[in-house]
C-alpha positions as CSV (number, residue, x, y, z in Angstrom):
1,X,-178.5,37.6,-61.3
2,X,-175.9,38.8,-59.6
3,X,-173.4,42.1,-60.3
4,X,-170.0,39.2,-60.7
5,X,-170.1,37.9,-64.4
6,X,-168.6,34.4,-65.4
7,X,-164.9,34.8,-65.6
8,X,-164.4,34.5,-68.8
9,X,-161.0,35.8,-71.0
10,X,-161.7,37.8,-73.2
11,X,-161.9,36.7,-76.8
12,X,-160.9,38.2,-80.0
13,X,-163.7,36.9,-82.1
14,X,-165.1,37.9,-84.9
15,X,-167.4,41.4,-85.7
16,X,-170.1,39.7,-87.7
17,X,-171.8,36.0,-88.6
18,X,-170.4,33.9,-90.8
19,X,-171.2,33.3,-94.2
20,X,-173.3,29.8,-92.9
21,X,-175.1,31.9,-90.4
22,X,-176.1,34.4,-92.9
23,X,-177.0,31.7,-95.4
24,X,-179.4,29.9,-92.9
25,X,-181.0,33.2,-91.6
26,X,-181.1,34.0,-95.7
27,X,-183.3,31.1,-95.7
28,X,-184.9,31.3,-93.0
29,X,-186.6,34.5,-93.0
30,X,-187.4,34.1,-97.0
31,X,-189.5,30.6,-96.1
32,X,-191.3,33.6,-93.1
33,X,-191.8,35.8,-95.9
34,X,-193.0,33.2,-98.3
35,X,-195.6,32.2,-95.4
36,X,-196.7,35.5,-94.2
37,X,-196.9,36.6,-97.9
38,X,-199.2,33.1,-98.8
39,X,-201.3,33.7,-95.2
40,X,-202.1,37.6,-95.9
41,X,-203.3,37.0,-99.9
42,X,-203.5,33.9,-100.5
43,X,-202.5,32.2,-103.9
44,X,-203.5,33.9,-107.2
45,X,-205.7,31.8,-109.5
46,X,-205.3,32.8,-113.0
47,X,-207.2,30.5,-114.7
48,X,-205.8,27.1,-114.1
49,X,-202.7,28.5,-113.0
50,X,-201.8,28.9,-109.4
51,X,-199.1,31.7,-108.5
52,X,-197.2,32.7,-105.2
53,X,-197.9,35.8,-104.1
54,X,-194.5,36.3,-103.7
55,X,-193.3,35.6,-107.3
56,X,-196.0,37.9,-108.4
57,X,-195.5,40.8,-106.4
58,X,-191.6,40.0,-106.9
59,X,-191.8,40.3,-110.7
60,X,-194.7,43.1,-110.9
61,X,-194.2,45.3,-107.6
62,X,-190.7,44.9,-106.3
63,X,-191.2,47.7,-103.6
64,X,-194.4,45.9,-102.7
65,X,-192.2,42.7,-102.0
66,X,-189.3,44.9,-100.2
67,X,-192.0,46.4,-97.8
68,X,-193.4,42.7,-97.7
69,X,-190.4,41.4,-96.8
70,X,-189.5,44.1,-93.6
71,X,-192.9,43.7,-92.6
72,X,-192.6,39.8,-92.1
73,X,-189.2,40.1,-90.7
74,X,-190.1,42.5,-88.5
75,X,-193.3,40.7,-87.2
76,X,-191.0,37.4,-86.7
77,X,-188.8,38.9,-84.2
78,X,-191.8,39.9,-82.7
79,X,-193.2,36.7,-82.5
80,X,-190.1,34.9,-80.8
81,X,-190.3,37.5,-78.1
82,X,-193.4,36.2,-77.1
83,X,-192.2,32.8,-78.3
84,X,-189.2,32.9,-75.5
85,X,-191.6,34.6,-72.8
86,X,-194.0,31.9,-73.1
87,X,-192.9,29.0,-74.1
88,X,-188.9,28.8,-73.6
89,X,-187.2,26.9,-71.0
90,X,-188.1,29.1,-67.1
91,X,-184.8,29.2,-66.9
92,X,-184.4,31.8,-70.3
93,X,-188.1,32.7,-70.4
94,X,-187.5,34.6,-66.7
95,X,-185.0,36.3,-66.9
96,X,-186.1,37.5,-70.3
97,X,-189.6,38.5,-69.7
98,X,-188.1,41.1,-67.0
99,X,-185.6,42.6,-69.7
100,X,-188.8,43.0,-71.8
101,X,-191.5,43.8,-69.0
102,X,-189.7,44.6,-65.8
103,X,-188.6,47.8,-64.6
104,X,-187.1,50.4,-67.4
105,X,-184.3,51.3,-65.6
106,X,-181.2,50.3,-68.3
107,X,-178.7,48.8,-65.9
108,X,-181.7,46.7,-64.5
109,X,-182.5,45.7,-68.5
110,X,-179.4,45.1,-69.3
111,X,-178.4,42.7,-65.8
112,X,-181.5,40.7,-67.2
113,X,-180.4,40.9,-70.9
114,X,-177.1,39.1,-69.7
115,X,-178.9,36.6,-67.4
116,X,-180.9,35.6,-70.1
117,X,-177.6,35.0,-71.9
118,X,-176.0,33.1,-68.9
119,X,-179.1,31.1,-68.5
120,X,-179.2,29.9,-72.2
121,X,-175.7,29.0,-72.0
122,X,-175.4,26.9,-69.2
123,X,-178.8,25.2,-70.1
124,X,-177.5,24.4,-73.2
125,X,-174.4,23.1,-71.7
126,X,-176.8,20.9,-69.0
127,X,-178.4,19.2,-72.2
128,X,-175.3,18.3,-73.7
129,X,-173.3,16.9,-71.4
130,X,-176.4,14.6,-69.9
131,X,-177.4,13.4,-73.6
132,X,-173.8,12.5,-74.1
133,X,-173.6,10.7,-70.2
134,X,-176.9,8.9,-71.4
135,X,-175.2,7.3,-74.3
136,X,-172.6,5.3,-72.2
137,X,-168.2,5.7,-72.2
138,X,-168.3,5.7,-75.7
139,X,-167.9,9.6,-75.6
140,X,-164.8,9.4,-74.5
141,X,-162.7,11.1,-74.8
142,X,-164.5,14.5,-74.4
143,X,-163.0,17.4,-75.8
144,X,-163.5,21.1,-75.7
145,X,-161.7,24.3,-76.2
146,X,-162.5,27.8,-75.2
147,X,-162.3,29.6,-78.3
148,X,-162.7,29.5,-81.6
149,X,-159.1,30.2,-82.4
150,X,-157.9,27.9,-79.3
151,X,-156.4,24.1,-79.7
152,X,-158.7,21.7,-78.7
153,X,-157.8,20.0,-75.5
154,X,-159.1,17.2,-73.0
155,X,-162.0,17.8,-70.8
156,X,-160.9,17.4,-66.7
157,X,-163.6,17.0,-64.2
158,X,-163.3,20.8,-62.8
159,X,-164.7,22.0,-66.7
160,X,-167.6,20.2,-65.6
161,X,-169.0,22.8,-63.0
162,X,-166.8,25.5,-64.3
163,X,-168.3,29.1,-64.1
164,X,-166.9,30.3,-67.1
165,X,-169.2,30.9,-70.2
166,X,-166.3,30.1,-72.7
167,X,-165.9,26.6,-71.0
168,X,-169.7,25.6,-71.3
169,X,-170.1,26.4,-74.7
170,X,-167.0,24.5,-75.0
171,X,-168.8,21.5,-73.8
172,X,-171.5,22.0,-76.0
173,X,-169.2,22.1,-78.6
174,X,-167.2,18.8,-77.4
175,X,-170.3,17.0,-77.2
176,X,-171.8,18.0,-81.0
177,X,-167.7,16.8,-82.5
178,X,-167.3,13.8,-80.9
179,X,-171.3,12.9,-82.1
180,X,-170.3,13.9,-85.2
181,X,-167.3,12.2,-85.1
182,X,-169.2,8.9,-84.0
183,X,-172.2,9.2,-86.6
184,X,-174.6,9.9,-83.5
185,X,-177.7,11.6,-84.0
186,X,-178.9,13.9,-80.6
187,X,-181.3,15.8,-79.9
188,X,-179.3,18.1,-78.9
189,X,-178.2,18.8,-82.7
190,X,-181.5,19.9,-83.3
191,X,-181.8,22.4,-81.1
192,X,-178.2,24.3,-81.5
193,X,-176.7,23.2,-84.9
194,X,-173.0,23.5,-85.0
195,X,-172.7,26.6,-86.9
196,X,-175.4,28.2,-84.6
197,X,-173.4,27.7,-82.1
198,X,-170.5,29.4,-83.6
199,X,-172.9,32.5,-83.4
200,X,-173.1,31.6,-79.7
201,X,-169.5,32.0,-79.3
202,X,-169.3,34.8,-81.0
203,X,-172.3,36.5,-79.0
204,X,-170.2,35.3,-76.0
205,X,-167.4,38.1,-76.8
206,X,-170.1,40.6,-77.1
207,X,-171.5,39.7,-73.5
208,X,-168.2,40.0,-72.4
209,X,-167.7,43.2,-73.6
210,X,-170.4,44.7,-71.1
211,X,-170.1,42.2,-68.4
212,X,-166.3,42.6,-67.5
213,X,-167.0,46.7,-68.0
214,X,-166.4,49.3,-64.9
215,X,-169.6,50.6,-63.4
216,X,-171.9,51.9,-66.3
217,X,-174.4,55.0,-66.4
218,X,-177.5,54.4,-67.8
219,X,-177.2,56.4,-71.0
220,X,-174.2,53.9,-71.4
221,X,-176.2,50.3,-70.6
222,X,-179.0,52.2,-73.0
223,X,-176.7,52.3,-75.8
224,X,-175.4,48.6,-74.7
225,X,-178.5,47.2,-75.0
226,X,-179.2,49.3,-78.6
227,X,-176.3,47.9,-80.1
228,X,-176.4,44.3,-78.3
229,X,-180.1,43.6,-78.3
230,X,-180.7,42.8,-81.9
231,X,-178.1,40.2,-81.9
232,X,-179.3,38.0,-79.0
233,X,-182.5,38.9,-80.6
234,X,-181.4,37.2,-83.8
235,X,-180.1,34.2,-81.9
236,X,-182.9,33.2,-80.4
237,X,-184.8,33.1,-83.5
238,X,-182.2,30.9,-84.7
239,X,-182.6,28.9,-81.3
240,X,-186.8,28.9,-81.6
241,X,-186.9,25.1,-81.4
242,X,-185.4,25.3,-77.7
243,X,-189.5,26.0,-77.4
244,X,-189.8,22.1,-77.5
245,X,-187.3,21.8,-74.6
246,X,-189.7,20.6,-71.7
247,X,-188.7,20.8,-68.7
248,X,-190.1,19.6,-65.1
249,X,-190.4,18.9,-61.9
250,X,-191.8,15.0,-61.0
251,X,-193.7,15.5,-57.5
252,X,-194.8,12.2,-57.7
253,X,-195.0,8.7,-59.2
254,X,-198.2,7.0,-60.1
255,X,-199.4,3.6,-60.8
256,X,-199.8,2.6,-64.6
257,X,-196.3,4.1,-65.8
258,X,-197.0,7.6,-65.1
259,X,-196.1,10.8,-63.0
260,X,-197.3,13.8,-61.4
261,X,-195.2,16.6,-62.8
262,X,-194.7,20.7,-62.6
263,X,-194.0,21.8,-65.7
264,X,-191.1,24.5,-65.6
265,X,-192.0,26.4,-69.2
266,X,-192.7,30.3,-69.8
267,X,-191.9,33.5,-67.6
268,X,-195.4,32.5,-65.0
269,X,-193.8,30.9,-62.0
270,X,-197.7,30.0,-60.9
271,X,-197.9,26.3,-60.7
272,X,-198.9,24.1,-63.5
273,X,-198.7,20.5,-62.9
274,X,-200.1,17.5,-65.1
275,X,-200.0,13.7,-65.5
276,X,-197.5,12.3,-67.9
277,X,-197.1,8.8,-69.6
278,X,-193.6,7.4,-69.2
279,X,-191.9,5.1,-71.3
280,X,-189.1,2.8,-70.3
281,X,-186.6,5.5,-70.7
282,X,-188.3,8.1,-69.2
283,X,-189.5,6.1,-66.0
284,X,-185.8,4.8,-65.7
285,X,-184.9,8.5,-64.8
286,X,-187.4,10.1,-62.9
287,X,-187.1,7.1,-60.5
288,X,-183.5,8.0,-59.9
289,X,-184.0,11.6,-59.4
290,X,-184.4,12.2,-55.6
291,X,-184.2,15.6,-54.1
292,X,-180.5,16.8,-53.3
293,X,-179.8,18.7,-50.1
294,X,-183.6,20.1,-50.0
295,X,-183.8,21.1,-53.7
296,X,-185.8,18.8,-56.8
297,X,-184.5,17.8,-59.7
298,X,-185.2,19.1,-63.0
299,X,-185.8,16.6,-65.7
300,X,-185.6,17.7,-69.3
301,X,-187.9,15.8,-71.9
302,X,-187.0,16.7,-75.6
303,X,-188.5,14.8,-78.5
304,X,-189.6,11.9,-75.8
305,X,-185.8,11.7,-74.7
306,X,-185.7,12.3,-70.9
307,X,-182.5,13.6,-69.5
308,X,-181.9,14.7,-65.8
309,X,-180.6,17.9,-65.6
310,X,-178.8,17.8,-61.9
311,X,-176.5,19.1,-60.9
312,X,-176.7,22.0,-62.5
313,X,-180.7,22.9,-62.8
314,X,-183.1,22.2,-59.6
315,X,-186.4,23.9,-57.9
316,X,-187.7,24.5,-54.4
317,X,-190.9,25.9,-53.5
318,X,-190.6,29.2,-52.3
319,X,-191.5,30.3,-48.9
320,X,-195.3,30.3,-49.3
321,X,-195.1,26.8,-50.6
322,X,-197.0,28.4,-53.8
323,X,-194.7,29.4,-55.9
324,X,-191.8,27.3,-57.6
325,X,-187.9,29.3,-57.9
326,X,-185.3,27.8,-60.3
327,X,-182.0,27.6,-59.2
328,X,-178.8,27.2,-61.6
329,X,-175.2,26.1,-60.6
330,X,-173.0,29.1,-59.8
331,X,-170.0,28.5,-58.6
332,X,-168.2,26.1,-56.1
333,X,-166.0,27.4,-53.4
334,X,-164.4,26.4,-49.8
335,X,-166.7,23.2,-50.2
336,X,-169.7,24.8,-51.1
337,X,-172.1,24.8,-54.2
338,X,-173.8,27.9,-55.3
339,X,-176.5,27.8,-57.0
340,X,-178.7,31.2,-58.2
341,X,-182.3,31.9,-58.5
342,X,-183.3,32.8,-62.3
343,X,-186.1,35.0,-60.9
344,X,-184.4,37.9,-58.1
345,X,-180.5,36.5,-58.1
346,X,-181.1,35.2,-54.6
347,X,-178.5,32.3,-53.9
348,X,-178.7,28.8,-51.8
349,X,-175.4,27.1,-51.1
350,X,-175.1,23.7,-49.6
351,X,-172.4,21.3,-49.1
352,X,-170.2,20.4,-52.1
353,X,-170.7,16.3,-51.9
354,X,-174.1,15.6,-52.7
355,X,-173.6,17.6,-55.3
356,X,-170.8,16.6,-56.8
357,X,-171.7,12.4,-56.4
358,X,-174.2,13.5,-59.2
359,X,-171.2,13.8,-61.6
360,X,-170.0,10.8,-61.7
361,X,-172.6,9.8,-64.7
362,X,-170.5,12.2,-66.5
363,X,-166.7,10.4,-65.1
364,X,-167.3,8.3,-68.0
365,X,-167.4,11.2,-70.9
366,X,-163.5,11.7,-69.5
367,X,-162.2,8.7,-70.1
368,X,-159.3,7.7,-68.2
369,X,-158.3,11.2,-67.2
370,X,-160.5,13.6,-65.2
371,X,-158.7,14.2,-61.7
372,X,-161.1,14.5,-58.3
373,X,-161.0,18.6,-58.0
């Protein structure tokens, strides 16, 4: 994307996860270890008895279960790397695959390593707040704050496009409370539980720290990316199940409930398009979502929910007509939307209105406040 980061404050957060973090990884990678140990040998049989290989080599080769252990560990976080390349939201998975693939030069690596981090943010902030405008004004009030250490406050109308990272995650945030405070299940909760997304915040501070940084040589964006790599890398294994977030592209509608649709998945922006059965729900949406100013909509499906992502996600073909290019929300100035392209941080702008008329789904999260900037 492009050299001007989000403007966000920086924030005094803390150094390390917290103690629920490290609990769930804890977990987490012993259930990988457990796995990989039961997929490599198999359980022992003695006799009638049936033994994990892990409680075995636990109890009669430690070091064998310590080498065990850094050899699964180490083979997960390979496996969400390809996991995020090929099968995470384009939006992530582009951006992500040129950190990993794309030219070694460390400033380019670590301008992709931080447009990975933007993408994932405001996606995750796109989810949220149109899961919560599908469940009607009971929302309301929305609330977010920008910091972990910061009073919680009302959310106005401008936090909805807002370019700063801190806001968005806010929203996230809002949107998780008040469902918790309403005994509402979302998908949304499955994908980023609320202390994951306290690592989010946190990793948010770190981003800062290199984003909002004078011009860099590359021994200094090399020893960025050692020192910040491992911790996005960490995250996203935490955030695997964003792998079930579909997204698309409807090119048309078909007789018997269905739809011609461009699936918008993996790092390949090659064209991959499919049939899919709609339900009520689903059909509701896609029927609603025209094109805006010359750009598509992009409709999220998770866990057969179907959420329109506009304004703040859409495709165009690109100028062969062969190719598809995601575009994200930037920023909205002298009456003009922004939007970037995940792929080479070209932007489109186009006039603010038919934009902003897609937010009014959301006027209802706000309650009776709000305002019209």
């Amino acid at each position: 994307m492009t050299e001007v980061p989000s403007h966000d404050q920086l924030e005094a957060e803390r150094l390390s996860p917290d103690a629920v973090v490290l609990q769930r990884r804890h977990e987490r990678d012993e259930k990988v270890y457990r796995d990989w140990c039961e997929n490599s040998y198999g359980m022992v049989e003695v006799g009638p008895e049936q033994f994990h290989p892990t409680d075995v080599l636990q109890a009669l080769a430690p070091d064998a279960a310590r080498r065990g252990r850094d050899d699964a560990a180490a083979q997960s976080l390979t496996d969400i790397e390809q996991v995020v390349c090929d099968q995470f939201p384009a939006p992530i998975a582009v951006p992500f695959h040129g950190f990993l693939e794309g030219p070694r030069f460390a400033i380019t690596r670590l301008h992709r390593l931080r447009d990975t981090w933007e993408s994932l943010v405001r996606l995750l902030a796109s989810v949220a707040l149109s899961e919560a405008a599908s469940n009607g004004p009971q929302f309301a009030p929305l609330r977010l704050r920008e910091g972990a250490d910061q009073g919680w406050r009302l959310c106005k109308r401008q936090d909805l496009y807002s370019n700063k990272l801190s806001v968005r995650i806010g929203l996230v945030e809002g949107v998780l409370q008040r469902a918790h405070e309403l005994g509402f299940s979302l998908k949304l909760a499955s994908l980023v539980p609320q202390d994951v997304l306290a690592e989010v915040r946190r990793l948010n501070a770190v981003r800062n720290g290199f984003s909002h940084g004078a011009t860099m040589s590359e021994t200094q964006a090399r020893t960025i990316i050692d020192d910040a790599y491992p911790v996005v890398r960490d995250l996203l294994l935490d955030l695997r199940d964003l792998s079930n977030v579909q997204l698309m592209r409807v090119r048309s509608l078909l007789p018997g409930n269905k739809a011609e649709i461009e699936r918008l998945s993996g790092h390949a922006q090659s064209r991959r398009v499919s049939e899919l059965e709609l339900d009520q729900q689903a059909a509701a949406v896609a029927i609603t979502a025209g094109p805006v100013e010359g750009l598509d909509r992009v409709l999220a499906r998770i866990d057969g929910l179907m959420l329109d992502l506009s304004p703040f996600v859409y495709v165009a073909d690109d100028e062969t007509g062969h190719r598809t290019r995601v575009f994200e929300f930037k920023s909205k100035n002298a009456g003009e939307w922004t939007l970037e392209c995940v792929a080479d941080s070209t932007t489109r702008s186009s006039p603010c209105a038919s934009h902003e008329n897609l937010l009014a789904r959301f006027q209802s999260l706000l309650g009776d406040i709000g305002g019209s900037v």
